[in-house]
VMD Tcl script that draws the C-alpha trace (Angstrom):
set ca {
  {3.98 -1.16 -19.46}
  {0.83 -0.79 -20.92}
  {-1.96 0.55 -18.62}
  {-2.32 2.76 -16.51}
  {-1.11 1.51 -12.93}
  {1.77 0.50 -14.41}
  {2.14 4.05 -16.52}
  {1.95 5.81 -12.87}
  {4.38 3.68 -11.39}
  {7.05 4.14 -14.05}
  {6.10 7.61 -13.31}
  {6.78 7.95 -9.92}
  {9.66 5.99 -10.08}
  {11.86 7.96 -13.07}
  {10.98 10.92 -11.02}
  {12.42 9.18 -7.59}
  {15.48 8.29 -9.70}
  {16.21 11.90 -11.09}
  {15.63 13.18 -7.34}
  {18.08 10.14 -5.76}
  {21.02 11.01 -8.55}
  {20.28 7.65 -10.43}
  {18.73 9.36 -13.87}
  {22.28 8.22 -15.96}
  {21.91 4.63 -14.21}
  {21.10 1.42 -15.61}
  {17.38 0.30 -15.90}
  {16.41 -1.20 -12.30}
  {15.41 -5.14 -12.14}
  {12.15 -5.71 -10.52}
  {12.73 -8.11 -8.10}
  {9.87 -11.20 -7.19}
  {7.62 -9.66 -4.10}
  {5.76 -12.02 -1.12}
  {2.08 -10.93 0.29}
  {3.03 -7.22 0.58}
  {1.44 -4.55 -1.67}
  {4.86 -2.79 -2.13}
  {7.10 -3.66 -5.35}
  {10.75 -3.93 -5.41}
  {13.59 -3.07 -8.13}
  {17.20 -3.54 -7.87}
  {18.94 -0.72 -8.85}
  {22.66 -0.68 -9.79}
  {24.59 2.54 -10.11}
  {28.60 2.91 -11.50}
  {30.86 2.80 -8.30}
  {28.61 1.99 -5.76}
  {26.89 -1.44 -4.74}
  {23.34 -2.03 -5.98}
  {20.50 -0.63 -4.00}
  {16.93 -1.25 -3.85}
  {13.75 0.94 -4.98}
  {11.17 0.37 -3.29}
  {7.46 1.83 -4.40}
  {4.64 1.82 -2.39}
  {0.81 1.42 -3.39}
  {0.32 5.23 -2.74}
  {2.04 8.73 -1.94}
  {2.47 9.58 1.55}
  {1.12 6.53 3.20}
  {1.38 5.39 6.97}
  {3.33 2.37 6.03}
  {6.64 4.34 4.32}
  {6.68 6.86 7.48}
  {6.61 3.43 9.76}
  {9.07 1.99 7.82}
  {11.48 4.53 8.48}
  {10.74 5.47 11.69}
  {10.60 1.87 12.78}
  {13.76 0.82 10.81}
  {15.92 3.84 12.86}
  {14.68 2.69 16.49}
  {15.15 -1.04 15.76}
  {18.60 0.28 14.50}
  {19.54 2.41 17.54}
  {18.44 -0.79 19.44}
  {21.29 -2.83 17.71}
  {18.92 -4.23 14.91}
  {20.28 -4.68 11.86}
  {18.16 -3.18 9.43}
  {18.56 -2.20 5.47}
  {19.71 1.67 5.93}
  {17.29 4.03 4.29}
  {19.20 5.66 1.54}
  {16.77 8.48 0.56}
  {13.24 9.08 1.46}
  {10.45 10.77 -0.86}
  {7.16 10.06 0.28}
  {5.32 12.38 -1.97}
  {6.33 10.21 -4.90}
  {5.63 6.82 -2.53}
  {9.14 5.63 -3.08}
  {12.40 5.47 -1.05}
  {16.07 4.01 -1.73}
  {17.32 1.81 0.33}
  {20.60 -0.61 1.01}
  {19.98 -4.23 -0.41}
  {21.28 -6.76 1.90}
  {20.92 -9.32 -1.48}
  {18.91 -12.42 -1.76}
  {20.19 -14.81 0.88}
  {17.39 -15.07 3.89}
  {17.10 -17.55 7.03}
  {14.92 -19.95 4.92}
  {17.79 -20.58 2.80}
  {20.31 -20.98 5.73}
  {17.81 -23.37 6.51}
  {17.49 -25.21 3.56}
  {21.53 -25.93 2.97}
  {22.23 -26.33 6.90}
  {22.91 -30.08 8.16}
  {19.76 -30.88 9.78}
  {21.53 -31.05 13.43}
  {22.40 -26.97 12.71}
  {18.76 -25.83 11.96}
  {17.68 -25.08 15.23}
  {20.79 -23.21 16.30}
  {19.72 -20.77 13.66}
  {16.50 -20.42 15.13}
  {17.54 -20.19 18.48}
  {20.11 -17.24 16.95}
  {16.94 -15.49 15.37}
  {15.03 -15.67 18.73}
  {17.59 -13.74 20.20}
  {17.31 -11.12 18.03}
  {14.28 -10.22 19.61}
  {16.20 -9.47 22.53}
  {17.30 -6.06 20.72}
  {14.19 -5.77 19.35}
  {11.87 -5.68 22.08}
  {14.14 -3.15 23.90}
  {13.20 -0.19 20.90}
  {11.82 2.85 22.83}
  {8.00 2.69 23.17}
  {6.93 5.43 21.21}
  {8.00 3.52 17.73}
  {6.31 0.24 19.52}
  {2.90 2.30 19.72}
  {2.77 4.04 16.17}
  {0.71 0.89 15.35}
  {-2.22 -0.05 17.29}
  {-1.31 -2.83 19.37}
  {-2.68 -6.36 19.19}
  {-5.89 -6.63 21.18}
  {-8.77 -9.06 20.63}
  {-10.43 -7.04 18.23}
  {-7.61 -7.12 15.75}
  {-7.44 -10.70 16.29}
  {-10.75 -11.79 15.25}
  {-10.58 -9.29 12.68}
  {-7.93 -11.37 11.15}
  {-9.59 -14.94 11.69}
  {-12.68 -12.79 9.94}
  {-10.00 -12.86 7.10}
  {-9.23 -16.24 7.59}
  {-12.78 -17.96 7.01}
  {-13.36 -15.24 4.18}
  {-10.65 -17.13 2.26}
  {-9.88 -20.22 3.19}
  {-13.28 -21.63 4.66}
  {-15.52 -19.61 1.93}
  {-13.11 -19.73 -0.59}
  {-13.29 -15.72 -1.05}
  {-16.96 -15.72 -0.92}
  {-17.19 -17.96 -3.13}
  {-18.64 -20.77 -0.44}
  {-20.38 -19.32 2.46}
  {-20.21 -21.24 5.28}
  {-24.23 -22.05 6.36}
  {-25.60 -20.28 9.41}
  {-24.69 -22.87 12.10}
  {-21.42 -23.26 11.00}
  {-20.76 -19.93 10.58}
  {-22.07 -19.10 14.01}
  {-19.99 -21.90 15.78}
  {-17.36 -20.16 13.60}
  {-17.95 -16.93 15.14}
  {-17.97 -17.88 18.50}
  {-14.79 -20.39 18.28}
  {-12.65 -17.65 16.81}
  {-13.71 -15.22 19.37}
  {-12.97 -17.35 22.17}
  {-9.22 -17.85 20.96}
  {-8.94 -14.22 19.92}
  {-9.65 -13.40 23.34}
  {-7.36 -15.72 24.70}
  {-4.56 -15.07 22.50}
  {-5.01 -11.18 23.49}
  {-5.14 -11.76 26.91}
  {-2.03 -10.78 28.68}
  {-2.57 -12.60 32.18}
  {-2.44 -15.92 30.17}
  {0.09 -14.96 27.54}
  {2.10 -12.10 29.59}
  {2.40 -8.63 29.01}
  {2.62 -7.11 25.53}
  {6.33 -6.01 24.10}
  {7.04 -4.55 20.69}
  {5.85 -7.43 18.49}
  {7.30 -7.36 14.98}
  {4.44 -8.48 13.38}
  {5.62 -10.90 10.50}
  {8.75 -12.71 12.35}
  {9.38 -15.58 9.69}
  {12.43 -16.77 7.90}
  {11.81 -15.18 5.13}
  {12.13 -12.03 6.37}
  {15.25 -12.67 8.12}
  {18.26 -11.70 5.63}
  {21.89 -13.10 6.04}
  {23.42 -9.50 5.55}
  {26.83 -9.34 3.76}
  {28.76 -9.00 7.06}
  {27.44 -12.15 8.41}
  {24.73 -10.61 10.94}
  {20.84 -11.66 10.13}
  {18.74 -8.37 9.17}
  {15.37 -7.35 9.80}
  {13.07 -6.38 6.64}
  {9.39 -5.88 6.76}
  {9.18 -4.23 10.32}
  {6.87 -1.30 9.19}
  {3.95 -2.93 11.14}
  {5.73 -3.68 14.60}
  {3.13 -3.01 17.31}
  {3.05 -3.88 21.22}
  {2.01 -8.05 21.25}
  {2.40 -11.02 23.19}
  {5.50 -12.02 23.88}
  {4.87 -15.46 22.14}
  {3.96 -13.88 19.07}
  {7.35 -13.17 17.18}
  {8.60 -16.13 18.50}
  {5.71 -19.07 16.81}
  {6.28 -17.07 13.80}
  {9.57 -17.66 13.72}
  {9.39 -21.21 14.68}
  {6.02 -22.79 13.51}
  {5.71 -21.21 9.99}
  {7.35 -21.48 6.59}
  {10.65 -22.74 6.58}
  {11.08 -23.70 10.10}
  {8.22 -25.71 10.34}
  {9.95 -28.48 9.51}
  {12.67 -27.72 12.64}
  {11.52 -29.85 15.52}
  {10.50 -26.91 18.33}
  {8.91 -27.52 21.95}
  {4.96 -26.05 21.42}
  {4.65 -26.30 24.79}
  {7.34 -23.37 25.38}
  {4.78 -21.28 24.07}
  {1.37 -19.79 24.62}
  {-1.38 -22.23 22.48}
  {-4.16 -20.06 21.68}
  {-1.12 -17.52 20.32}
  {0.71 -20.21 18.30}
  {-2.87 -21.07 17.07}
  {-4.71 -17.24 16.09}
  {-1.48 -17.10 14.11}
  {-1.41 -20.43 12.36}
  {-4.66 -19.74 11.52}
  {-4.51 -16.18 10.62}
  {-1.20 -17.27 7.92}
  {-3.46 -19.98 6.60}
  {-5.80 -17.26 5.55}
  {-3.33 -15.31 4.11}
  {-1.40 -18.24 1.96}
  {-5.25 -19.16 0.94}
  {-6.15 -15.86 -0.44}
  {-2.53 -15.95 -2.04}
  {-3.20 -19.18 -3.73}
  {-6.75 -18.12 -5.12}
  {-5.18 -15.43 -6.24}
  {-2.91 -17.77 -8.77}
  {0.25 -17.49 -6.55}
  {0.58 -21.01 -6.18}
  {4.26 -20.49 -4.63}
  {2.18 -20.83 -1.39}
  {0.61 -24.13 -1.29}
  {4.28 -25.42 1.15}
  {3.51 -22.69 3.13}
  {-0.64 -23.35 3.26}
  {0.13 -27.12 4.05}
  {2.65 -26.15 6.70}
  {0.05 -23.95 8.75}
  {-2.72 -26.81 8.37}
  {0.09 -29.42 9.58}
  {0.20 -26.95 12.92}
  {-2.59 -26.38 13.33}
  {-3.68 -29.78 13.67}
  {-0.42 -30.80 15.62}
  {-0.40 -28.21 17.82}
  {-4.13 -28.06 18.86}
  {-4.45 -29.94 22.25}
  {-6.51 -33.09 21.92}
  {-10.03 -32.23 23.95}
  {-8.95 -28.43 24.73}
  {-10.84 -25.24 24.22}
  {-9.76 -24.80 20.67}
  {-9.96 -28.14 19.82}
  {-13.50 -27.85 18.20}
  {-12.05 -25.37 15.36}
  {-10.25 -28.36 13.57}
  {-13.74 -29.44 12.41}
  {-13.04 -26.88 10.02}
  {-9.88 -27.73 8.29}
}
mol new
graphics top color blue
foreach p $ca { graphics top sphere $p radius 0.5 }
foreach p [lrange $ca 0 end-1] q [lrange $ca 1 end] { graphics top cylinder $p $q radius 0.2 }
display resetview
């Protein structure tokens, strides 16, 4: 550790260790992140199974009190979640239970092909539980309207049709652009099309689905659940990542929502991949491969595949 961001966070974290009991442990492991700004170290202790440290960007930030105010309604809703250990948001890290390194992608991966959708159609029903968490955790995040949707596909032709600035679109295109993405923001948003909103985990994919020791998949990565359309959870499950290679019916869901999120992940897994985090070019190819199969031939969103 050699400058200073990483100075601070050994900092912050040999302090979280002497407060948790863990100063006479063995060294923790850092463990391989995805997109999120918070790190990860496994932590093993003498007696007890290993638990994870987790260290956010900064002290006291929105995310860790979501985290664990979320993570207690989705478990009084009969979510299984990681349990939070111990809690110190002034240092901007918190111990929690590690449910170990087996997720739905990898179910997915080693299931015969004839089992993969049952394993989808068993994550989809966690969402049962989920959308029944009381609605004042659902509204600690502002919930998904058609401003935060364009805001996104904003995000999306930043980095994957300019190339992080790098290649500005010209002014027509950019204003055809503009208008395109605010016509499926709005439609995506629009609850007499796509039904009314219900607490929306946010980032519903099978990589944050974990195969918990006791059998039952766990929820991680619920500190930005929000109200959403009831579509949303479910095309993130089913049309990104892993399970875009499962056959699923598109049709059984709203277009312009399977759509603002294909495109808002394809945005993501660019800026990822300019970033030199090539592990994402599966997952960049998968959301084109949507995209352009799930985009109705001659229908209102049909005009944004000029720009793949």
């Amino acid at each position: 550790m050699t400058n200073l961001p990483e100075l601070e966070a050994a900092r912050r974290l040999g302090c979280a260790r002497e407060r948790f009991g863990l100063a006479g442990a063995p060294a923790y492991v850092p463990l391989a992140g995805d997109i999120g700004a918070r790190r990860y170290f496994r932590q093993k202790a003498a007696g007890r199974s290993s638990t994870l440290l987790v260290l956010y960007p900064q002290p006291a930030s929105a995310a860790q009190a979501n985290w664990a105010s979320v993570g207690a309604a989705l478990a009084a809703a009969g979510v299984r979640v990681p349990a939070l250990h111990a809690d110190a948001p002034d240092l901007g890290v918190a111990l929690i239970e590690d449910l170990g390194d087996r997720d739905l992608a990898i179910d997915l991966a080693e299931a015969p092909i004839e089992n993969r959708s049952r394993l989808l159609d068993e994550a989809e029903d966690l969402l049962l539980s989920v959308r029944s968490i009381s609605r004042v955790a659902a509204a600690r995040n502002s919930a998904f309207d058609a401003e935060f949707f364009a805001a996104e596909l904003d995000h999306t032709r930043h980095w994957a049709l300019e190339k992080g600035g790098r290649e500005p679109l010209g002014a027509p295109r950019a204003a055809d652009w503009q208008e395109l993405a605010r016509d499926l923001a709005r439609a995506a948003a629009d609850p007499r099309a796509t039904g009314d909103p219900v607490p929306t985990h946010r980032d519903y994919h099978a990589n944050n689905l974990m195969r918990a020791p006791g059998g039952q998949l766990a929820a991680i990565d619920f500190q930005d659940l929000r109200l959403g359309p009831p579509d949303y959870d479910p095309v993130s499950l089913r049309f990104e990542r892993a399970a875009e290679a499962v056959a699923s019916d598109a049709a059984a869901y709203s277009e312009p929502v399977l759509l603002q999120r294909a495109w808002k992940v394809l945005g993501t897994f660019e800026k990822m991949m300019l970033m030199g985090r090539p592990f994402y070019r599966p997952h960049r190819e998968a959301a084109r491969r949507v995209i352009r199969r799930h985009t109705a031939p001659g229908g209102p969103f049909a005009p944004l595949l000029a720009f793949l």
